[in-house]
C-alpha positions as CSV (number, residue, x, y, z in Angstrom):
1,X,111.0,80.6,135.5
2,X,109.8,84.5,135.2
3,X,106.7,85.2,136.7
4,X,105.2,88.6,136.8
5,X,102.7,89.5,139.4
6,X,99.9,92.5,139.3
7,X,97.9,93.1,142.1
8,X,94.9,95.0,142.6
9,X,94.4,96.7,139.2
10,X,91.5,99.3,139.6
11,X,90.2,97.8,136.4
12,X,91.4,95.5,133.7
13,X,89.4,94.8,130.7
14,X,90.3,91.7,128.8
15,X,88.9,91.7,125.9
16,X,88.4,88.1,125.7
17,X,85.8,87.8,123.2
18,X,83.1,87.9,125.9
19,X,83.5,91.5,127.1
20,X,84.7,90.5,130.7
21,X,86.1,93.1,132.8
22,X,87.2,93.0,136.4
23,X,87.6,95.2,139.2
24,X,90.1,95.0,142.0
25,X,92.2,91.9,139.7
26,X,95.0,90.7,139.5
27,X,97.3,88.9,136.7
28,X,99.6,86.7,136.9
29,X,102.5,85.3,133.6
30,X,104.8,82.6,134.3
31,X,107.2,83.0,131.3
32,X,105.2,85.5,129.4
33,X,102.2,83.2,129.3
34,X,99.3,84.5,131.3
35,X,98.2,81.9,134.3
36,X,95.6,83.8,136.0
37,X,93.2,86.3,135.8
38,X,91.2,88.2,138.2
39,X,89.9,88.9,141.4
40,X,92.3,87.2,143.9
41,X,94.3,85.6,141.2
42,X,97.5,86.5,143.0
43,X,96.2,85.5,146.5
44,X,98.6,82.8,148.1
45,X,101.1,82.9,145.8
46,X,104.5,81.9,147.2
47,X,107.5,84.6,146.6
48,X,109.4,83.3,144.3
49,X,113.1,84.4,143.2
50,X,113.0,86.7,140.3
51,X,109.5,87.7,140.5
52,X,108.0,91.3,139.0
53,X,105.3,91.8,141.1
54,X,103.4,95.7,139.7
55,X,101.1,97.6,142.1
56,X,98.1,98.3,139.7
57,X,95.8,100.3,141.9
58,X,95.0,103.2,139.8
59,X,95.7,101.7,136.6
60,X,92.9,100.9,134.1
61,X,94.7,97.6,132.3
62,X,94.0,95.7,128.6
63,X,95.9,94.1,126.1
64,X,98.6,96.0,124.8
65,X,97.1,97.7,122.0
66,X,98.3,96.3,118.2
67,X,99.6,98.6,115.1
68,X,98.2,96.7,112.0
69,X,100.1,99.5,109.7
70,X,103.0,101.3,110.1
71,X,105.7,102.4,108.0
72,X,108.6,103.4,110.3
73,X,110.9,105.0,107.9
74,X,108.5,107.8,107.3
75,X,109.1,108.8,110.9
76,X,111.9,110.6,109.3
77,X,109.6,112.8,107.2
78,X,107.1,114.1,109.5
79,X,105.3,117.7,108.7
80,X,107.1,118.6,105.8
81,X,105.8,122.2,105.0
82,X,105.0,121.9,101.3
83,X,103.3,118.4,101.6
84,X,100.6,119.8,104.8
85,X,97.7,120.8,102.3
86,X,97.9,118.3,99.0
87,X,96.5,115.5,97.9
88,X,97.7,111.9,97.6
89,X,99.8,111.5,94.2
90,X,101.7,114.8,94.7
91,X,101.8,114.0,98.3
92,X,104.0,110.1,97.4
93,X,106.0,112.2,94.7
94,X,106.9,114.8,97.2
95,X,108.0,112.5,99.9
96,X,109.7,110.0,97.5
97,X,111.5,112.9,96.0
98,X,112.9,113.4,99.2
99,X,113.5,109.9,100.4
100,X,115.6,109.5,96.9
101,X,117.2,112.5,98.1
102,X,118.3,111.7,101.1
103,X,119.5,108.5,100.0
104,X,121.4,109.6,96.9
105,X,123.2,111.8,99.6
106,X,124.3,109.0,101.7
107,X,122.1,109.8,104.8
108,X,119.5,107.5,104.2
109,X,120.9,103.9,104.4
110,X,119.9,101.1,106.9
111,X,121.4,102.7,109.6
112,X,119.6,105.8,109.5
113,X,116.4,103.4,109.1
114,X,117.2,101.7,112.2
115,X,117.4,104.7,113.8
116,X,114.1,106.3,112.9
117,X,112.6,102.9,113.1
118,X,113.7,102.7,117.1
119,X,112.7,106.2,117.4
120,X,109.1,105.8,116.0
121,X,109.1,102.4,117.9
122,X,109.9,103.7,121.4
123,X,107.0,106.6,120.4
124,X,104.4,103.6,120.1
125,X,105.6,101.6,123.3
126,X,105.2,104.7,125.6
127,X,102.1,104.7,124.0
128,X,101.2,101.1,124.8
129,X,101.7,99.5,121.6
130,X,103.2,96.4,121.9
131,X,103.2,94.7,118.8
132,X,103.9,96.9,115.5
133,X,103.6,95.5,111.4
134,X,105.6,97.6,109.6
135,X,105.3,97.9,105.6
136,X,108.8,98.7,104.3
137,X,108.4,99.1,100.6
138,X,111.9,101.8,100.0
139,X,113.9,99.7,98.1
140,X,115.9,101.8,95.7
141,X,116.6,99.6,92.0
142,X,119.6,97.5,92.5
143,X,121.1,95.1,95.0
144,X,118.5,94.8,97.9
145,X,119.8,96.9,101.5
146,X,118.8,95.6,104.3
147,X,116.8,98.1,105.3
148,X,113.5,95.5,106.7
149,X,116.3,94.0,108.4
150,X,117.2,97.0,110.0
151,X,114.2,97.1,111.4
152,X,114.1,94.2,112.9
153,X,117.1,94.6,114.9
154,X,115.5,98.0,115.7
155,X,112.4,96.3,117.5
156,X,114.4,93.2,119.2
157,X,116.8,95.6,120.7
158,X,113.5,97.7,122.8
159,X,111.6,94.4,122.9
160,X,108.8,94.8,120.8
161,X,106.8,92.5,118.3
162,X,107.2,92.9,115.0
163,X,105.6,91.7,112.1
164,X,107.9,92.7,109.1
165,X,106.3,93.2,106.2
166,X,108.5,93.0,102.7
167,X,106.7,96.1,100.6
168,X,107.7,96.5,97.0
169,X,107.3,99.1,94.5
170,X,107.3,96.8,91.0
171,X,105.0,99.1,88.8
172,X,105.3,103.1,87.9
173,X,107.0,106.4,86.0
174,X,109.6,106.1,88.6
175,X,112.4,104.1,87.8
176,X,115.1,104.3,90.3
177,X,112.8,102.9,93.4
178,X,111.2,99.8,91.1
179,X,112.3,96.7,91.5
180,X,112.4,93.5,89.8
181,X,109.9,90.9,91.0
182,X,112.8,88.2,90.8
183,X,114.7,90.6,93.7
184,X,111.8,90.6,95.5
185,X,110.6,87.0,95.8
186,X,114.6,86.4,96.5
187,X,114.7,88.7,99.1
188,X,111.2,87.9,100.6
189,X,112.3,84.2,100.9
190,X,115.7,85.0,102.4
191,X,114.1,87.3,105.3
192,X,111.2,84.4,105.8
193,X,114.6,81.9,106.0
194,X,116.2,84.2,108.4
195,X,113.9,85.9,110.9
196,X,110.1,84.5,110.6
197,X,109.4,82.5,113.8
198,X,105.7,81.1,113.4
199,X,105.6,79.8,116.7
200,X,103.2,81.2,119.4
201,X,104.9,84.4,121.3
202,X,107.5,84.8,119.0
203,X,108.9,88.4,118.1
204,X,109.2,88.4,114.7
205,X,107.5,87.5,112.1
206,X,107.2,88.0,108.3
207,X,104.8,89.2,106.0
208,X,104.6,89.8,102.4
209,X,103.5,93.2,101.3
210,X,103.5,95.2,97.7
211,X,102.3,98.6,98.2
212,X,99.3,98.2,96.1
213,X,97.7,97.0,92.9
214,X,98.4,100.6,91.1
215,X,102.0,100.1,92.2
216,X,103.2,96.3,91.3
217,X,103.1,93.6,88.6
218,X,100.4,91.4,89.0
219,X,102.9,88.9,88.6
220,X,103.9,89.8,91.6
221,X,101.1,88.9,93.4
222,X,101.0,85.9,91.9
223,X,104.2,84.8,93.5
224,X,103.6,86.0,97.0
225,X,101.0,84.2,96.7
226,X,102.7,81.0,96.7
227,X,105.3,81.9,99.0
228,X,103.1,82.3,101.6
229,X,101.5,79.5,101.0
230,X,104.2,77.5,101.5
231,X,105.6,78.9,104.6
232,X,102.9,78.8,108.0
233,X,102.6,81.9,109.8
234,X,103.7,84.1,107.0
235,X,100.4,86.8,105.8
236,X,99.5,88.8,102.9
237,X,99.2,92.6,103.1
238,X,98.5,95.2,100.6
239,X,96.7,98.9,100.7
240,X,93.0,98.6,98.8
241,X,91.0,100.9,97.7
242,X,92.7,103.8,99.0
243,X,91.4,105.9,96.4
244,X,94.4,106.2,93.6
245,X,94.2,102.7,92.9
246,X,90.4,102.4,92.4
247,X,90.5,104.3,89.0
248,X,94.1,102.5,87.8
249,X,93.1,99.1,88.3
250,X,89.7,99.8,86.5
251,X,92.1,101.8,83.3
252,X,94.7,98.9,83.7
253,X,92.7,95.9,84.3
254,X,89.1,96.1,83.7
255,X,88.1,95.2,87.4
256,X,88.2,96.7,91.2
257,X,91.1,96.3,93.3
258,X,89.4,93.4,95.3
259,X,88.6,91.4,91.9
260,X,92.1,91.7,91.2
261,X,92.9,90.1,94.7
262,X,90.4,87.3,94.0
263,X,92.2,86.6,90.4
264,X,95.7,86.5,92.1
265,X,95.1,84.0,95.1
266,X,94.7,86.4,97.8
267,X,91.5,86.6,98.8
268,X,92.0,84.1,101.8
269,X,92.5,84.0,105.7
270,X,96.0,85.0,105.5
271,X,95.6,88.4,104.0
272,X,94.6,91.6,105.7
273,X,94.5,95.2,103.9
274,X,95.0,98.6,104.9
275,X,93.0,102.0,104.1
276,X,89.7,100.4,102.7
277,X,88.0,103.7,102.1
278,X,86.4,103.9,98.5
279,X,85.5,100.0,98.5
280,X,82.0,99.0,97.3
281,X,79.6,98.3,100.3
282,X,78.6,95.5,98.5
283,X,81.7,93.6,98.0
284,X,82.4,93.4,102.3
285,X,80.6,90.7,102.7
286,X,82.9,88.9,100.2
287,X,85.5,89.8,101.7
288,X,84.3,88.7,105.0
289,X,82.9,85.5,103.8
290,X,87.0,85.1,102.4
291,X,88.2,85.3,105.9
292,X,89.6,88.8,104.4
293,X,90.6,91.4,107.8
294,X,91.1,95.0,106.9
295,X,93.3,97.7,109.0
296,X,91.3,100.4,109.8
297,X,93.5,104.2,109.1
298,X,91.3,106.6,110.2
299,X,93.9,109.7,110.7
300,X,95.9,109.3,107.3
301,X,92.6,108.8,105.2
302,X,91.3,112.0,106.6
303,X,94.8,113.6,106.3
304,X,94.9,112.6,102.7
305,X,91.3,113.9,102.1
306,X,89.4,110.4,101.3
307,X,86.9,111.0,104.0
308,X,86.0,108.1,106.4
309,X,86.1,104.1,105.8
310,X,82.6,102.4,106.2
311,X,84.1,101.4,109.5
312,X,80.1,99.9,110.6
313,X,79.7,98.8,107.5
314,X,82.5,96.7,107.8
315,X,81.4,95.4,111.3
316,X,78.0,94.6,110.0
317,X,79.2,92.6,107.5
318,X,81.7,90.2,109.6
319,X,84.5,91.7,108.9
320,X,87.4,91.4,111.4
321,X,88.8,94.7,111.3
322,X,92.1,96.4,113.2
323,X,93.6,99.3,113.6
324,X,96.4,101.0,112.7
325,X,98.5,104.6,112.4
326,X,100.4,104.1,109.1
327,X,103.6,105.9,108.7
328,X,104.7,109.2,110.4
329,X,104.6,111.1,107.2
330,X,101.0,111.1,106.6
331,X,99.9,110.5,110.2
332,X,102.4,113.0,111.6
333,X,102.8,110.7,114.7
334,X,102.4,107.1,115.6
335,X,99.8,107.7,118.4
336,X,97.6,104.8,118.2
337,X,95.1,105.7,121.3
338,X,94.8,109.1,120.3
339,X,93.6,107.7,116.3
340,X,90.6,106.1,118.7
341,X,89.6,109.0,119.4
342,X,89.4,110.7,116.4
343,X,87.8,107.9,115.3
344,X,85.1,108.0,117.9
345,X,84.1,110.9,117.2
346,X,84.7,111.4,113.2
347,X,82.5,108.7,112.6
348,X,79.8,110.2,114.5
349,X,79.2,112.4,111.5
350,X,78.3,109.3,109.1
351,X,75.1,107.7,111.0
352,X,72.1,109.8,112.0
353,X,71.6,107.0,114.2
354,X,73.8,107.0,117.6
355,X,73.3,103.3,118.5
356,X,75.5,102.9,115.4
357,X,78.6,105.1,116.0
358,X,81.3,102.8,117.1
359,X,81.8,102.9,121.1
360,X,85.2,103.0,123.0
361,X,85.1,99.3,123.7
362,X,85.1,98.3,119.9
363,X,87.2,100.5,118.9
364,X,89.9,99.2,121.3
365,X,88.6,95.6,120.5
366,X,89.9,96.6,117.1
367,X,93.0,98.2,118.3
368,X,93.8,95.0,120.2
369,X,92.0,91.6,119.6
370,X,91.0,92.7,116.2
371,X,94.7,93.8,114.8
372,X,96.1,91.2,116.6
373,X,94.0,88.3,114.1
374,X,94.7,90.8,111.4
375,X,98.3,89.6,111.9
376,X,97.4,86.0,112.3
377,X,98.3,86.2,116.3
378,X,95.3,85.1,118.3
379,X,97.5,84.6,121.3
380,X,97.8,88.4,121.1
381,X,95.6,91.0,121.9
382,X,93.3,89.5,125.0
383,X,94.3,89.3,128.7
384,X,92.7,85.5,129.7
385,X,94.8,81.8,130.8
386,X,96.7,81.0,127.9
387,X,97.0,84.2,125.7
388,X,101.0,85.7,126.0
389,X,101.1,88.6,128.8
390,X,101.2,91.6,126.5
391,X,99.5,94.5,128.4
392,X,99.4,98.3,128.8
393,X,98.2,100.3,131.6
394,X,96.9,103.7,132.1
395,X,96.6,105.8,134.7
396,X,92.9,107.1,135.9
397,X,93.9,109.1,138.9
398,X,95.5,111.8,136.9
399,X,94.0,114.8,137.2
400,X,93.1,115.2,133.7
401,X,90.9,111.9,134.3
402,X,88.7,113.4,137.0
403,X,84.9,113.1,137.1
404,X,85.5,109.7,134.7
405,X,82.9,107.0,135.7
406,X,83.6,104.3,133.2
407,X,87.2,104.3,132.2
408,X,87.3,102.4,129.7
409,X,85.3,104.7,127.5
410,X,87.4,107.4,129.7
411,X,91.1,105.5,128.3
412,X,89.1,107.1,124.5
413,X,87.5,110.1,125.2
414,X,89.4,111.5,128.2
415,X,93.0,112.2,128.7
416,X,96.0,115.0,128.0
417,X,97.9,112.8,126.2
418,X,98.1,109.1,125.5
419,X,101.0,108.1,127.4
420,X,101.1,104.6,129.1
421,X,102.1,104.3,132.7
422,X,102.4,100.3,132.3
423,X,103.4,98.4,129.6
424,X,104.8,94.7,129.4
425,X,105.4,92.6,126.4
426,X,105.8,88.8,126.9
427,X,105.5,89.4,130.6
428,X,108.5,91.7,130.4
429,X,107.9,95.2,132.1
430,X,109.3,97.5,129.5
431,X,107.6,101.3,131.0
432,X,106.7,101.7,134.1
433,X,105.1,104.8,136.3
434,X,105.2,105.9,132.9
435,X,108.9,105.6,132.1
436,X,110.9,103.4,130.2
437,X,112.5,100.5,132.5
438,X,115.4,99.8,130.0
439,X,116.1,102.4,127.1
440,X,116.5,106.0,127.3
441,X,114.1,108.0,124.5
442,X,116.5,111.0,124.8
443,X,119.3,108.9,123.3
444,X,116.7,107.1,120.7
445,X,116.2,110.3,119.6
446,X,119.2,112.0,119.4
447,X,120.9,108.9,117.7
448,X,118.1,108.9,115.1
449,X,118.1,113.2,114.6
450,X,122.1,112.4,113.9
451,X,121.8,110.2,111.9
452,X,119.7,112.4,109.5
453,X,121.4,115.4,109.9
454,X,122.5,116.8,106.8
């Protein structure tokens, strides 16, 4: 038995569906399930061999926060001069011209993806992610790499959820990254065989993702469809309506992206989109009524220049909705907290009416409970008996926290940076006093600068 103890946390928030939050609490995991929470918790509790037990005075604590969107291998490709000031199709031809690059000179196999993919990892558990979906959709034409593979062993060796999701690029001008939809569903079923664990607290599991309806065969959709049908645990993901594929699936198929879902079996509980940002107000509630979730990007969608997603739209109309960074290249980081923030106060400027801009608390319930159902893991993303001890602390005492009275609005709208002091994963303590327990970032990242040096 592992049991890890917290004692008198100055204030953990567990986002439990019923807004409790505690003062003075403590937590207790036996075996990375949670056991008890709150004031005296811990009291009486017999020393046992092997215990953690964390001092959390200080620390404001919730679940660990959730990445609903990632793409790791872009950490590789981060402010790339002629790529800062463009708009989205030059923007994917410029950064796949390089990623073909790169690969076509050898330096950009599945071991330089592991590499980036530990370093951008270790970037989002210092900043108290603990769970990360990652759309890998580089797949040059040919015999599948094991690049989503790569991946994986990326995020079991620093202890870190994944869900791995299978992207695809099926449909376009650009020959040498398409591939065939036969691959695809052969490859999507061998990594489901080999690495999805449906099971509640498991590390891995897999999703099925092609990049978009402007990008793949609907054929393709089609088949995911059923795959994922037949295998429990195993999601949908796509991006929707991030503003290229609005006008191609009108000129290709006569409807909007989400009627193309609809005809192709995926409007259902097990999907969940990304981006979201030109969508038709009107069709939310049928997406919510569908069981639909949606990612919420806000720093990429204003990087790319496509404004602000009816985020309290979406909330009005039932949608569960996450968060989530997308990939380093058109995020520039993977700094989850600090997106809440922009968020915060970006969509201040899209409702005269202030009881309507979203508040700290829902935009962490997003970044935690909500992302966390996006992915189809309930026992994720809330701090209460029962749920799997994923957590992240930060500290409130630091001096560029002064004068805070509520800190959980404080955790959004306060802070020099976004570093965790605290963060556990299945009751594991993986940072603490805001360093890493059991891997060294200066190695992560001069392992993953090697491996793409030219």
């Amino acid at each position: 038995m592992s049991r890890l103890v917290l004692r008198h946390v100055d204030h953990l928030a567990t986002f439990d569906g019923e807004g409790t939050e505690h003062a003075d609490s403590d937590l207790v995991a036996v075996d990375g399930v949670i056991t008890a929470v709150g004031p005296g918790a811990a009291e009486g509790l017999e020393p046992q061999p092997g215990d953690r037990v964390v001092d959390g005075r200080g620390l404001v604590v919730l679940p660990g926060l959730v990445n609903a969107h990632q793409h790791l291998y872009q950490g590789a490709f981060r402010a790339v001069p002629e790529l800062e000031r463009i708009e989205i199709l030059p923007w994917l031809a410029g950064l796949g011209s390089r990623v073909r690059a790169q690969h076509a000179a050898g330096r950009f196999g599945p071991d330089a993806v592991e590499a980036v993919a530990a370093a951008v990892l270790t970037e989002s558990l210092l900043g108290g992610q603990t769970t990360v979906a990652d759309q890998h959709y580089f797949h040059p034409a040919g015999p599948t790499q094991p690049y989503v593979e790569a991946t994986i062993a990326a995020a079991a060796a620093l202890g870190v959820r994944l869900t791995a999701a299978r992207g695809t690029l099926t449909l376009g001008p650009e020959p040498s990254v398409l591939q065939d939809v036969d691959e695809v569903v052969r490859h999507c079923a061998e990594l489901i065989a080999a690495h999805h664990d449906p099971s509640p607290g498991s590390m891995v599991r897999v999703a099925l993702a092609p990049c978009g309806v402007h990008a793949d065969r609907p054929e393709l959709f089609d088949e995911l469809a059923s795959l994922a049908a037949d295998h429990p645990g195993v999601r949908l993901h796509t991006h929707l309506y991030e503003v290229v594929d609005t006008d191609a699936c009108r000129e290709l198929y006569g409807t909007s992206p989400w009627e193309f879902l609809v005809e192709h079996g995926w409007a259902g509980p097990q999907t969940w989109l990304a981006h979201v940002c030109d969508v038709p107000v009107a069709e939310l509630p049928e997406m919510a009524a569908a069981g639909v979730s949606v990612a919420h990007l806000v720093a990429p969608d204003l990087r790319m220049g496509w404004g602000l997603a009816p985020l309290r739209a979406m909330f009005d109309a039932g949608l569960t909705v996450g968060f989530g960074t997308t990939g380093s290249s058109s995020n520039d980081g993977a700094n989850l907290l600090g997106d809440l923030r922009l968020a915060a106060l970006a969509h201040r400027s899209t409702d005269a009416d202030p009881t309507r801009w979203p508040s700290a608390r829902e935009l962490l319930g997003a970044a935690t409970r909500g992302s966390a159902l996006c992915l189809g893991r309930p026992e994720l993303g809330r701090l209460e008996i029962g749920a799997r001890c994923d957590l992240a602390g930060w500290d409130m005492n630091a001096v560029d926290r002064v004068g805070v009275h509520d800190p959980v609005a404080g955790l959004v709208l306060t802070g020099l940076g976004s570093r965790a002091d605290l963060v556990a994963v299945e009751g594991r303590v993986l940072v603490e006093d805001g360093e890493p327990v059991a891997f060294d970032p200066d190695e992560i990242a001069a392992h993953a600068r090697e491996a793409l040096a030219p």
